[in-house]
N, C-alpha and C positions, 0 to 999 in steps of 0.2 A: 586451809592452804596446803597445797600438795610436800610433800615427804623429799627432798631432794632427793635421797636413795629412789626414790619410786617413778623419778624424773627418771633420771638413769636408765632402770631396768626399761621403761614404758617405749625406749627410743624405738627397739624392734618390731614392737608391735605398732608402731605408729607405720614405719615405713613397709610396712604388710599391707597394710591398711590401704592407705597410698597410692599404692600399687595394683589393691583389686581391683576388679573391676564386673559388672553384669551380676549373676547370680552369687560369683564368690565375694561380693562387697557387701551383695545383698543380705548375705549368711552372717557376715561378721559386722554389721548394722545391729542386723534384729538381735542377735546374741547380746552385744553391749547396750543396749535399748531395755533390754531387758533387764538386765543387770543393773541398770542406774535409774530404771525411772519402775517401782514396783507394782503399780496399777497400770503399766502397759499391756493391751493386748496387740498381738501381730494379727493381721486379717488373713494374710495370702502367703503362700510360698514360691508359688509358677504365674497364677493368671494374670496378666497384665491389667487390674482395673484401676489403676491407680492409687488406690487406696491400700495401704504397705501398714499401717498400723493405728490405730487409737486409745489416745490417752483420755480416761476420766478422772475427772482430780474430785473424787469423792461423789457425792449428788451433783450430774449437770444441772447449771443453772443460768443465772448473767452473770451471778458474780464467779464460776467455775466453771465456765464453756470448753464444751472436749478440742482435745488436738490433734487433727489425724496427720496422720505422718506420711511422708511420700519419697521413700528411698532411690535416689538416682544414682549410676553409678557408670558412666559411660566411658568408654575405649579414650582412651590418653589423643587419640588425634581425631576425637571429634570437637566440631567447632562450635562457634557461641549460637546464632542462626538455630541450627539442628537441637541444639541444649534448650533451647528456649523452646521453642516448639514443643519437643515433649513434658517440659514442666507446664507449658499452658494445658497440653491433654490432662495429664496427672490432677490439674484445678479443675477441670471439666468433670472429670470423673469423680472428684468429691463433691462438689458441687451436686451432680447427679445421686450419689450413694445419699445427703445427707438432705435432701430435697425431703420438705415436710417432717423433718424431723429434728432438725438442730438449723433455728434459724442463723445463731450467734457463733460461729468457731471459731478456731486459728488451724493454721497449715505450717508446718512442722517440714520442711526441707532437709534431707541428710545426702548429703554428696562426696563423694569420692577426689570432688575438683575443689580449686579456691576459686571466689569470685574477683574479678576485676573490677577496679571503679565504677567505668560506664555500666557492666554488667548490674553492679547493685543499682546505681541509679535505674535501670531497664524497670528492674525485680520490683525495687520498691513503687514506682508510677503505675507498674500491672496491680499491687499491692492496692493503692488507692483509690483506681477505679476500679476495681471489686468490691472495697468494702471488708477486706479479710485483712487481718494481719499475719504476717509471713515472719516465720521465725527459721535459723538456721543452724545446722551442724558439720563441721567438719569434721575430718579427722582428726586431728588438734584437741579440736573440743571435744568428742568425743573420750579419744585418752583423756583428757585436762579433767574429764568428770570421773575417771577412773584413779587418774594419782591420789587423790583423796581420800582412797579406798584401798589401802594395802590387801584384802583379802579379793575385794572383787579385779583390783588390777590383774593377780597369781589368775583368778580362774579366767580372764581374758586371753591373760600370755598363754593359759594352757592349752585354748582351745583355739587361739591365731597360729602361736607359735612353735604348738607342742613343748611347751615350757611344764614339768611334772612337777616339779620342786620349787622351792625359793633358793636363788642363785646366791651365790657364793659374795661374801661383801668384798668391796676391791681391795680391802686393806685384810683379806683373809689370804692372800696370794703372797709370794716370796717377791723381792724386789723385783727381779729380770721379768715375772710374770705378769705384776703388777702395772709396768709398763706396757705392756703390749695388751695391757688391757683398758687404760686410758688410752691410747692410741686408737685402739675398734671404737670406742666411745665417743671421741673426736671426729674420725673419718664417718662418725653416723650422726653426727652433730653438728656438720655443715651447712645444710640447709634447714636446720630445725625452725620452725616459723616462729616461734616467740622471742624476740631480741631479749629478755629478762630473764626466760627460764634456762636460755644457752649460757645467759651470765650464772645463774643460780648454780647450775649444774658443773660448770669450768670452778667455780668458788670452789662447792663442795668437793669437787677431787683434790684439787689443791690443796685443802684444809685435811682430805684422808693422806696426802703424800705426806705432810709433816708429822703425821703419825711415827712415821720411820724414823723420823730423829728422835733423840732420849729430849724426856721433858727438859731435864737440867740444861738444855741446852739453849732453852728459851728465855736467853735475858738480853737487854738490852745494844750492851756491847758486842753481842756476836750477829748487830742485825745490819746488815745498811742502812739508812738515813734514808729518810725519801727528799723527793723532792721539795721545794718550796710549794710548790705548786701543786702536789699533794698535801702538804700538810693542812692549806688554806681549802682544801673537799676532803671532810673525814671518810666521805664514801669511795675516798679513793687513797687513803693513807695504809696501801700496805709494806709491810716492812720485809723487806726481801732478805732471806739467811744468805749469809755466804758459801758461796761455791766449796772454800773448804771440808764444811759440815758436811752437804752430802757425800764426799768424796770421803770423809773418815769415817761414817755411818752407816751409809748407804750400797755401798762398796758388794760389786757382784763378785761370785766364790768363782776363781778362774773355773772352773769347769762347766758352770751356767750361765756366761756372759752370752750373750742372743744378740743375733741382730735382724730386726724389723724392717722388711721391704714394702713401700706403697710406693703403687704403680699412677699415673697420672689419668683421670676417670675411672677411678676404681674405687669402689667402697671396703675392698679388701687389704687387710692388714697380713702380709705372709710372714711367718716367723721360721729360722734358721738358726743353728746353734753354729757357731764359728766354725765348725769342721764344715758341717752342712756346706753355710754361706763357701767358704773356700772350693770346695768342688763342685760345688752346682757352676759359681761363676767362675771358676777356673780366679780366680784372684787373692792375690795377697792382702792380709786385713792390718800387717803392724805398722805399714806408715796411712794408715787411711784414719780420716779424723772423726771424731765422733758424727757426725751427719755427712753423709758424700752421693753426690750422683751416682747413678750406674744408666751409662747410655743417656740416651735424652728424653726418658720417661717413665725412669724410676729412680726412687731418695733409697739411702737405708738408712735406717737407725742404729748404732753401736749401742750399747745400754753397759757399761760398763759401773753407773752409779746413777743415780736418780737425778741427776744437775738436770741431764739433758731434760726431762720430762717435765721438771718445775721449767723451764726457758720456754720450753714449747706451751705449756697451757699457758703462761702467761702473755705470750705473745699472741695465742687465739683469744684469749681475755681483750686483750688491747684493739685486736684487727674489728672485734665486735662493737667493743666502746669509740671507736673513731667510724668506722664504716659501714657496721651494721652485720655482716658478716666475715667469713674467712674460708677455707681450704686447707687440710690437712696437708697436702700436697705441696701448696702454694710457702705452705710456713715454713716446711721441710727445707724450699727451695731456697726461701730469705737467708735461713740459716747456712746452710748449707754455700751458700755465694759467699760468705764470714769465711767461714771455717776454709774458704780455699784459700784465702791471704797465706801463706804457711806461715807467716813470722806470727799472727793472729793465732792458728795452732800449735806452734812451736813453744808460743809463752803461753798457752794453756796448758798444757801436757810437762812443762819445766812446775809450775803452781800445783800441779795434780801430785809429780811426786813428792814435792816439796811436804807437803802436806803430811803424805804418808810418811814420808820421812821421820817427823815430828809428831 
């Protein structure tokens, strides 16, 4: 079972991945091919024979038939028609290489694309009237066979994403940094294709953000109550701290208070230190509430104590458990339509200093 931390780290190099295409998918194929499956040889690096790699699983036989592999990795606007076509060449061409010598195989697909329904139905029908079995990989799976592997994931990242080192834990960062670094985390965690591992991965931050509070702080009475209706799915009985705690614990040092801009279609998280934010946008920051518009196409984040960040993961937690995915963006926005009630802000910020007060 994969590392949650290794979930984490893997996001970047997934969407690398993703995003190659032609010879540079081809590159960062055989590289992880190699890396996770040890009696892989690659065949080719340029000539198009179709034939991209083969696996022997010890002495071929019937019971260990080789797997040649057939890297595709085509331009994002090419269509299903054209896709197909060149995978039946790619079968041709093993077909041809393995003519009189391997009558029993399998064909090993690695693709840069996901399949559509009709698509697998096509795949698997060409599947049965050949007689071969078609086995496949994404990118997904791909990483998914690398999280497994904390050493081989580092030399993947090093060599997709120029990653030298093992990266810093989240909870090795100061509060203000900390956020803006679930935040990248989230905004790259959008469209992650696993509904279970986007749940695994939102958990495990959540469970690093409570690091920030003192142990002693973890009893009973300082939790909210859940629902009834949590209590009756333990897999969904969590016990949310009150707003208080973060706000007496988690508490940023006024000279590091940050505020977090996402732009609307953007995978980028921009960070600003309040003087910053004030001159760049020419604007005042002491009546603006913790999450607020700017224009009609960017949120910002105030980070003044870690409340905000438990609200937001747990609100991407929910969007995924009801709908399947979410939008960093999108969640920004939920909140942020709250936060303009003033009398809604007004009695949060009277509770915040209340707090301090005490």
């Amino acid at each position: 079972m994969a590392d949650n931390r290794n979930i984490l780290r893997s996001v970047p190099t997934l969407r690398e991945i993703e995003s190659a295409w032609g010879e540079q998918f081809e590159l960062y194929a055989q590289f992880i091919l190699n890396l996770i499956q040890p009696q892989y040889t690659r065949t080719r690096v340029h000539k198009d024979n179709g034939v991209d790699g083969i696996l022997y699983l010890r002495e071929s036989s019937k019971k260990n038939p080789p797997v040649f592999y057939s890297i595709y990795g085509p331009e994002k606007s090419t269509r299903w028609p054209a896709k197909l076509a060149k995978i039946k060449k790619d079968i041709q061409s093993i077909q041809n290489f393995s003519e009189n010598e391997h009558l029993d195989y399998s064909i090993c697909f690695v693709f840069n694309f996901y399949l559509g329904g009709d698509e697998v139905k096509s795949l698997n029908r060409l599947s049965k009237e050949m007689g071969i079995l078609f086995i496949y990989l994404f990118p997904d799976t791909l990483i998914s066979r690398l999280e497994a592997n904390s050493k081989q994931l580092l030399k993947a990242m090093a060599f997709i994403n120029g990653v030298e080192q093992e990266p810093n834990e989240l909870t090795d960062w100061n509060n203000h940094i900390f956020a803006g670094k679930v935040l990248e985390q989230l905004i790259n965690l959008s469209n992650y294709q696993d509904v279970g591992d986007r749940l695994r991965i939102i958990a495990s931050m959540r469970a690093q953000l409570l690091t920030y509070l003192p142990w002693q702080e973890f009893h009973v009475d300082t939790w909210i109550q859940p629902s009834r209706k949590q209590v009756t799915n333990l897999t969904k009985s969590i016990y949310k701290p009150r707003n208080s705690l973060f706000v007496e614990h988690t508490q940023v040092n006024q000279g590091c208070r940050t505020i977090y801009v996402v732009k609307r279609d953007s995978n980028i998280v921009n960070q600003f230190s309040e003087e910053e934010y004030m001159k760049i946008y020419e604007d005042d920051l002491i009546n603006k509430p913790t999450v607020f518009k700017i224009g009609q196409t960017m949120i910002a984040v105030k980070v003044e104590n870690l409340a905000i960040i438990y609200r937001i993961l747990n609100i991407c937690y929910q969007r995924i458990e009801n709908i399947g995915s979410f939008t960093l963006y999108n969640v920004l926005l939920v909140i942020a339509s709250g936060f303009s009630n003033s009398r809604l802000y007004q009695k949060e910020k009277k509770q915040e200093s209340k707090s301090l007060d005490n």
